[in-house]
C-alpha positions as CSV (number, residue, x, y, z in Angstrom):
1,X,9.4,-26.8,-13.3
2,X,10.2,-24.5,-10.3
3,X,7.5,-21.6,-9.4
4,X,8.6,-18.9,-7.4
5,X,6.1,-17.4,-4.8
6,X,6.1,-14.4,-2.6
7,X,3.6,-12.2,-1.3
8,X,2.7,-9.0,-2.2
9,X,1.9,-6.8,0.8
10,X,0.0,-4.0,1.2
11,X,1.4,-0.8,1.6
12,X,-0.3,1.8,4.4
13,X,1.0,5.6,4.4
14,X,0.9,7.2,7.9
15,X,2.0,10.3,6.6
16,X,1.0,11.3,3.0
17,X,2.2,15.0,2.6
18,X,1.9,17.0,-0.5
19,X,4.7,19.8,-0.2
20,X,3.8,21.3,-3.7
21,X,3.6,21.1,-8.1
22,X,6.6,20.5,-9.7
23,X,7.7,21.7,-13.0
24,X,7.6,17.8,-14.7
25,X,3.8,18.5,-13.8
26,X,4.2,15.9,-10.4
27,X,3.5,16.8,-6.8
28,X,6.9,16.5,-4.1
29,X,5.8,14.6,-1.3
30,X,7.2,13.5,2.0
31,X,5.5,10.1,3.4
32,X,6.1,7.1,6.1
33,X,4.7,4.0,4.9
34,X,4.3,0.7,6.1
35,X,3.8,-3.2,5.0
36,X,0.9,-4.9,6.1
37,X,0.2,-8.7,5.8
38,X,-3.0,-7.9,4.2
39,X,-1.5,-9.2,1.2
40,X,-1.7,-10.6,-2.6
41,X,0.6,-13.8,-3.6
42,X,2.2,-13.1,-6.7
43,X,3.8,-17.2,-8.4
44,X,6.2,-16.8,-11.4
45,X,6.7,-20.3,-13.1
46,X,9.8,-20.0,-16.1
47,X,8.2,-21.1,-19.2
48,X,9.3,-21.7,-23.0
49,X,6.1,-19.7,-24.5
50,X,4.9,-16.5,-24.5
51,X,3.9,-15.0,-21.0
52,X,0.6,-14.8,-19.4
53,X,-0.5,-13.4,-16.4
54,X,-3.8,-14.2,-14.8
55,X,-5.5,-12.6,-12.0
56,X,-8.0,-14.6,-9.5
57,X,-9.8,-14.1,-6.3
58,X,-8.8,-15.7,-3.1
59,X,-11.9,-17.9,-3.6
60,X,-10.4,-18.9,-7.2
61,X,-12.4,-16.8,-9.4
62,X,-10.6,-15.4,-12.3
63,X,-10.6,-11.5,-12.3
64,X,-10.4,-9.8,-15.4
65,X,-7.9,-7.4,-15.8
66,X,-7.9,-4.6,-18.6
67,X,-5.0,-4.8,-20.5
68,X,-3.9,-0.9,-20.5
69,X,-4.6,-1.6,-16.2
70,X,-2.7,-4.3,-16.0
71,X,0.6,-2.7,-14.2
72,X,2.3,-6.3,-13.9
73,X,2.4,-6.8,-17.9
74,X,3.8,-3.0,-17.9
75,X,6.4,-4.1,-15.2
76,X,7.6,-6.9,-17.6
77,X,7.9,-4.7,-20.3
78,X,10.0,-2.3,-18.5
79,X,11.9,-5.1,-17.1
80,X,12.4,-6.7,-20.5
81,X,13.6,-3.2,-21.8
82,X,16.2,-3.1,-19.3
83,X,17.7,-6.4,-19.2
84,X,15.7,-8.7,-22.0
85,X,14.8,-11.3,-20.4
86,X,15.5,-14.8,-21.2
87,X,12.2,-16.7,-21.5
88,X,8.1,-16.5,-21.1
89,X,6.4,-16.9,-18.1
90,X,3.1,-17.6,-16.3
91,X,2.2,-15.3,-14.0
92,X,-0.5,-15.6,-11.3
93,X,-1.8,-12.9,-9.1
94,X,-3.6,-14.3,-6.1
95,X,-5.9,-10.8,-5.0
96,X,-6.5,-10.0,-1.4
97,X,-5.9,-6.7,-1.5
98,X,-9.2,-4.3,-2.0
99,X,-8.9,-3.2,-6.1
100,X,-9.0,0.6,-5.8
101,X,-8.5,1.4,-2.3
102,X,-5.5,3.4,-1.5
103,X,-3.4,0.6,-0.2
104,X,-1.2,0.1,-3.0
105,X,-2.6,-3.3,-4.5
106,X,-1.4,-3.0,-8.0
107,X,1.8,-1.3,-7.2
108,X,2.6,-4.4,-5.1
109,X,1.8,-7.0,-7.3
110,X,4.7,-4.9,-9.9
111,X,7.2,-5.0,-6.9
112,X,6.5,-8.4,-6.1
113,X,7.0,-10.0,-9.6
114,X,10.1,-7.4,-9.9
115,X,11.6,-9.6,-7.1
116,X,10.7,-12.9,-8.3
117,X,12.0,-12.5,-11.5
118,X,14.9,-10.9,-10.6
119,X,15.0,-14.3,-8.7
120,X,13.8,-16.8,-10.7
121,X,16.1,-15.7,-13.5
122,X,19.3,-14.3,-11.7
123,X,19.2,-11.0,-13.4
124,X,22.2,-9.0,-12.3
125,X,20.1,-6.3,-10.9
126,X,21.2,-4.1,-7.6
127,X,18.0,-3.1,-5.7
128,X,18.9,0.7,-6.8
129,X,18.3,-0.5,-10.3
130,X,15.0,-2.7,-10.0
131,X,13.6,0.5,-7.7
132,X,14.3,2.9,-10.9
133,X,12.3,-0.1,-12.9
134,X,9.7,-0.3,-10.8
135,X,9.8,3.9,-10.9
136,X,8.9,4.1,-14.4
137,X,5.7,1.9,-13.7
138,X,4.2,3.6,-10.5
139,X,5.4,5.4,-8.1
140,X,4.7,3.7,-5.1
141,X,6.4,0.8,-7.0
142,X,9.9,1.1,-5.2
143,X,8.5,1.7,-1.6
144,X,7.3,-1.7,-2.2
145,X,9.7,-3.3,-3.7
146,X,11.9,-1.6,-0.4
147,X,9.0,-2.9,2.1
148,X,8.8,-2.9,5.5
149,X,8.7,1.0,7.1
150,X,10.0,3.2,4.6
151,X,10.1,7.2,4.0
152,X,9.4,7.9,0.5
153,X,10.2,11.9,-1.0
154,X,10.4,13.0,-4.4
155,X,7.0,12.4,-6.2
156,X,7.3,8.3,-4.2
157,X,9.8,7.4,-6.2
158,X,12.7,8.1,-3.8
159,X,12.7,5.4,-0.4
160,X,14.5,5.4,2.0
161,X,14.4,2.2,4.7
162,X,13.6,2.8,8.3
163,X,14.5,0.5,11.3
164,X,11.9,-1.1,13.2
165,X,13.2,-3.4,15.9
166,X,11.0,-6.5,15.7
167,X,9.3,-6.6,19.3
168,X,7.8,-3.0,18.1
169,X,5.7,-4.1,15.3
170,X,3.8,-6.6,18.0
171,X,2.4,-3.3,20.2
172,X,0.3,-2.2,17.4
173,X,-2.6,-2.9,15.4
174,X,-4.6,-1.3,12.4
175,X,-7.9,-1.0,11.6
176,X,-8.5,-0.8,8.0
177,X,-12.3,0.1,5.9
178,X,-12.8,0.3,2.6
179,X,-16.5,1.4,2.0
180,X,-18.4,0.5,-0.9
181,X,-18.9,3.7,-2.5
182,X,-18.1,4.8,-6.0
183,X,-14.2,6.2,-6.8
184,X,-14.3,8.5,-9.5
185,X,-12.4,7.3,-13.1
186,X,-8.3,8.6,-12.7
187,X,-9.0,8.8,-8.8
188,X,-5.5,9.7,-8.1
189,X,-4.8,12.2,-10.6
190,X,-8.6,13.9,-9.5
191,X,-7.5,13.9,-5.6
192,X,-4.2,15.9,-6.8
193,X,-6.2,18.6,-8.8
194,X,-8.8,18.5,-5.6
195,X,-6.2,19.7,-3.9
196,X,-6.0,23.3,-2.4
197,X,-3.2,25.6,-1.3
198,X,-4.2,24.8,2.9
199,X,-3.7,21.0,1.6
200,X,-0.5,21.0,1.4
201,X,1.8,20.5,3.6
202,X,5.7,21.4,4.7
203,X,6.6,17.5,5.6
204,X,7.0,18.3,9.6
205,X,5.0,15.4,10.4
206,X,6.8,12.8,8.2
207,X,9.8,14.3,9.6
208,X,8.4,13.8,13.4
209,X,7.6,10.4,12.9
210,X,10.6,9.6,11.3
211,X,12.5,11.0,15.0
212,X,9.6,9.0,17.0
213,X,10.9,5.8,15.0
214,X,14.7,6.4,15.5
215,X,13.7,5.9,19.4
216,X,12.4,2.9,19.2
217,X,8.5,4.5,19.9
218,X,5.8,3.1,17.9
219,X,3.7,5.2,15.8
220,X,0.5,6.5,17.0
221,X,-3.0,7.6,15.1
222,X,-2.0,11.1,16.5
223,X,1.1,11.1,14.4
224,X,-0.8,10.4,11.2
225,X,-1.8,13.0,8.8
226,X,-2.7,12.9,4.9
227,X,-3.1,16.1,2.7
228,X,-6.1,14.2,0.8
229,X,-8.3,14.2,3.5
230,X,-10.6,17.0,2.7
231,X,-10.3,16.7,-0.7
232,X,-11.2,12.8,-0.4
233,X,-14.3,13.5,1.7
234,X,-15.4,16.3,-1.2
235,X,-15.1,13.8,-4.1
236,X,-15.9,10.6,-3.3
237,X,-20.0,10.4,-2.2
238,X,-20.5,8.3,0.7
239,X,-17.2,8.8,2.3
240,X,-18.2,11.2,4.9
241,X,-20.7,8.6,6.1
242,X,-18.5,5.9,6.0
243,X,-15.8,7.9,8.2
244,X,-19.0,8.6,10.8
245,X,-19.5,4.8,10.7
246,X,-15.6,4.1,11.7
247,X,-15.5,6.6,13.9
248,X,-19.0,5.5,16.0
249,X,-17.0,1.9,15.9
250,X,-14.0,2.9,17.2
251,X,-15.4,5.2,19.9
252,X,-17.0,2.0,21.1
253,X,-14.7,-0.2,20.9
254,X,-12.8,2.3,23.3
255,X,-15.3,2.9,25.7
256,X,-15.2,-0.9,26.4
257,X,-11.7,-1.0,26.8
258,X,-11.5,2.0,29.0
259,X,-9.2,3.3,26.0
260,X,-9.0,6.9,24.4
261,X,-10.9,6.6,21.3
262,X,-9.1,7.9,18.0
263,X,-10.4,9.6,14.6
264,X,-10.2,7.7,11.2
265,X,-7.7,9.0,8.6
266,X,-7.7,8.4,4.9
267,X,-5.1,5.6,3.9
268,X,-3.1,7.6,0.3
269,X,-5.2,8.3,-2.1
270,X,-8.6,6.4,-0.3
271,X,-11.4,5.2,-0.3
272,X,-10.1,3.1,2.3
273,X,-9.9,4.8,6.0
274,X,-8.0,3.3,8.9
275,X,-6.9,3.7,12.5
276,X,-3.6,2.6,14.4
277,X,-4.9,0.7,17.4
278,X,-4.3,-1.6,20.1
279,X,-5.0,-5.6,18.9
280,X,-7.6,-5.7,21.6
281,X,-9.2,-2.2,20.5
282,X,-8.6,-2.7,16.3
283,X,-10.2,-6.4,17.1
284,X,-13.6,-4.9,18.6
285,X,-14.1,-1.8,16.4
286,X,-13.8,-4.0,13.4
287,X,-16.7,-6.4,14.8
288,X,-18.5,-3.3,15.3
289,X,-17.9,-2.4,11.3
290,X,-19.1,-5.8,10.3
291,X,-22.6,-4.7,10.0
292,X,-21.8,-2.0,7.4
293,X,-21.1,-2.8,3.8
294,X,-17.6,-2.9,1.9
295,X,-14.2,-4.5,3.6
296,X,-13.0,-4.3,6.9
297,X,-9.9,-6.3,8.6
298,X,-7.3,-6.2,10.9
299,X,-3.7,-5.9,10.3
300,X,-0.4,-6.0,11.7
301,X,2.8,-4.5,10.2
302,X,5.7,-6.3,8.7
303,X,9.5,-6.4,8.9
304,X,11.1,-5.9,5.3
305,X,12.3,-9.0,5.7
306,X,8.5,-10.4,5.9
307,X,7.4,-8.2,3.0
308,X,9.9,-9.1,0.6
309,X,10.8,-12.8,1.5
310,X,9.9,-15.6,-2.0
311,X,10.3,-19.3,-1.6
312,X,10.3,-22.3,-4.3
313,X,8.0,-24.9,-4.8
């Protein structure tokens, strides 16, 4: 029996800019994001029962999943309402993505078993339709599904593919810390009511980086802004401290690379907080970070190719 396997990468916003409410009671945004290969593995194995999806850790320990959470069992069902689909399934989710961290890990794991079973099964699917799938799950669902560098407008939904040539993604670096702190219940929904009227934003910055991009510069911490930064740092106890930590690390980090230090941002919604950095400069600050608690790593960005590639085994 033929399992299909891809990964699911984690998705980074360099911009995250609330523009304003909407009627439909959403929030227009304008946004860059990225793929990073911190990422979950998502296998789809065909089956003649019923499906079942299971989550474990990368050290094999099953995860438990709430049911009403569990945005890969509500991906299927959209699926199966568009096109029904012609058998079971088990699905395995492989997590290496923080739970809860502003880096898109459950969105992700949707896109990802969106491709494979588009895939595995031969659905005649374009990628417009699976992205207005993945839409009425999450949605950050069709920036993943997109991956690579994307600009996103609308309330996510809408994605738009930017061109990265490849050498470009090797000349950067990101830092990435997720403290261990407590998120509050609904944490996306709480950072949008959090936010006030000098929060938002008009999208100049999305639209800045998007011109940086079209001349082949890479992005730089400098070109990064999020609307949720202040309102993040209000909610969430701990955070402040945590972004003192980061910011100690990577002003060290600099110093010993003779480097101009830069100051952590939030990564979407948060906890998680990050820095675009040399490899060199990403690689020391993180040491530096080891000593505190939560999850820190280094990562690179990847090519959509890279983020949406599946194989066979």
């Amino acid at each position: 029996m033929t399992t299909w396997i891809t990964r699911a990468a984690a998705k980074l916003n360099l911009t995250l800019e609330v523009i304003g409410k909407r009627d439909d009671g959403f929030h227009d945004l304008a946004s860059i994001a990225i793929s990073l290969d911190l990422a979950d593995e998502v296998r789809l194995t065909p089956t003649n029962s019923a499906r079942e999806i299971s989550y474990r850790s990368d050290a094999g320990r099953p995860m438990s999943i709430e049911t009403d959470d569990d945005i890969v069992g509500r991906a299927w069902d959209a699926l199966d309402e568009h096109v029904a689909l012609p058998s079971g399934a088990s699905i395995e989710v492989v997590k290496r993505i923080p739970v809860t961290a502003g880096l898109g890990g459950g969105s992700t794991d949707a896109a990802a078993f969106l491709r494979l079973a588009r895939a595995a099964w031969r659905l005649p699917l374009t990628d417009e339709e699976l992205c207005q799938i993945g839409s009425q799950v999450g949605s950050d669902v069709p920036a993943c599904l997109v991956g690579g560098t994307v600009r996103m407008f609308g309330r996510g939904e809408r994605v738009e593919p930017l061109f990265i040539p490849s050498g470009m993604l090797d000349d950067w670096s990101l830092l990435l810390h997720r403290p261990e702190i407590p998120v509050p219940a609904n944490k996306t929904a709480t950072m949008y009511r959090s936010l006030r009227s000098s929060d938002l934003r008009r999208g100049d910055a999305t639209e800045a980086l998007t011109a940086s991009i079209a001349t082949g510069r890479p992005p730089t911490q400098d070109h990064c802004v999020n609307s949720f930064d202040r309102p993040a740092r209000e909610v969430m106890q701990g955070l402040t401290d945590a972004w003192r930590r980061m910011g100690a690390a990577l002003a060290a980090s600099a110093r010993e690379l003779g480097e101009e230090p830069v100051v952590p941002l939030l990564a979407g919604a948060g906890p998680t907080i990050f820095a675009l950095l040399s490899p060199h400069a990403a690689a020391g600050a993180a040491r530096q970070l080891q000593r505190s608690s939560g999850f820190t790593a280094t990562a690179r960005p990847l090519s959509r190719s890279e983020a949406t590639e599946f194989w066979t085994v």
